[in-house]
C-alpha positions as CSV (number, residue, x, y, z in Angstrom):
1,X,81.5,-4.3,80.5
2,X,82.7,-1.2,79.0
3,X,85.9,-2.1,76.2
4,X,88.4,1.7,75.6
5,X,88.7,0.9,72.1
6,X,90.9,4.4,71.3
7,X,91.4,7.7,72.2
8,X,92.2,10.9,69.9
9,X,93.8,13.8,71.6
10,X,94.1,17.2,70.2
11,X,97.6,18.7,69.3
12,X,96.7,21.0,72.3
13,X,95.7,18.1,75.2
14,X,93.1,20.6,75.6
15,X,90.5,17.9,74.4
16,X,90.2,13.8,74.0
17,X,87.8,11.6,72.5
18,X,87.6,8.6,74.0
19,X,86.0,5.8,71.7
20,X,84.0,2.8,74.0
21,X,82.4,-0.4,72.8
22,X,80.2,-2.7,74.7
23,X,79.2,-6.0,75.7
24,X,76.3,-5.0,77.2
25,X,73.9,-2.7,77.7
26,X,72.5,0.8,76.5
27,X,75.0,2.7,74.4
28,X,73.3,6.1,75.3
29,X,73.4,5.6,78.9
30,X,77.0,4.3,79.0
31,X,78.4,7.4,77.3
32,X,75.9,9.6,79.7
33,X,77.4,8.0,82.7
34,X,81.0,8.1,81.3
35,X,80.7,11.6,80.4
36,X,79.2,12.8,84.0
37,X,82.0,10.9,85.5
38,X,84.7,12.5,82.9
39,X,85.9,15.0,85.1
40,X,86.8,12.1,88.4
41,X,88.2,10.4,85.6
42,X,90.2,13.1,84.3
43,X,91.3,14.2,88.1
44,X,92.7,10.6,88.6
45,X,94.5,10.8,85.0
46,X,95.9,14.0,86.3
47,X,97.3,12.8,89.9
48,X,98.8,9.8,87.6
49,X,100.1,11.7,84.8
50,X,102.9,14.0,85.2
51,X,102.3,16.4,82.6
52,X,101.4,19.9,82.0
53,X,97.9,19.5,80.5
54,X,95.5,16.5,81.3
55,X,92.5,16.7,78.5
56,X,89.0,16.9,78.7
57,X,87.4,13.7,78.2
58,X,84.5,13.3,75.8
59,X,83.3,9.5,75.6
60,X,82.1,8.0,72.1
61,X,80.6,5.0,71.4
62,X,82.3,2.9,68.8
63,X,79.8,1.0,66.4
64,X,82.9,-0.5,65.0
65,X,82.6,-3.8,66.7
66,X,79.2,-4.0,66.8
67,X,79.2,-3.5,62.4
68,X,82.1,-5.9,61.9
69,X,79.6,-8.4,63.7
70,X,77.1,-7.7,61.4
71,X,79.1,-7.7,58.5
72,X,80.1,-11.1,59.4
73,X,76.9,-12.0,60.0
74,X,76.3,-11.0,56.0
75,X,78.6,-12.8,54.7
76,X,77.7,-15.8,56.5
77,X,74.3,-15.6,55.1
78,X,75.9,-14.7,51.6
79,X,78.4,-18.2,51.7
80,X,75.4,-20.2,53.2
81,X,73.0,-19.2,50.3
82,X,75.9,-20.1,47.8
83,X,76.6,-23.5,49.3
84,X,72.6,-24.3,49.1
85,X,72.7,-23.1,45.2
86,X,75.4,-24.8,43.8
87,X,74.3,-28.2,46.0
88,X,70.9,-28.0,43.7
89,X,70.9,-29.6,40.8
């Protein structure tokens, strides 16, 4: 399952990044597949869209998600470690 996490478009609409995360699966692959179906995508944004320029989209993977998880995962260890110090006398 692919996750649109945000998208950055240039003052121009010539250009957008679109930012993805993922449940599943191969990062690199997902953003190859995304990117060789960017211009379907962008014809269907531009049949829905009623405006003058519709960008070129440029997908990203976003490690955001996937570092919060780990971060969490740190701290975890971190408050676990603690709890086990102070309980020894």
């Amino acid at each position: 399952m692919v996750t649109l996490n945000a998208v950055e478009v240039t003052p121009d609409y010539a250009h957008a990044k679109v930012y993805f995360s993922l449940l599943r699966g191969d990062p690199e692959e997902t953003a190859a597949g995304l990117n060789a179906a960017a211009g379907f995508l962008r014809n269907g944004l531009f049949k829905r869209l009623h405006i003058h320029t519709v960008p070129t989209l440029h997908f990203i993977f976003d490690r955001t998600t996937e570092r919060a998880a780990d971060m969490n995962a740190l701290i975890a260890r971190a408050v676990a470690s603690r709890a086990k110090e102070e309980g020894e006398p």
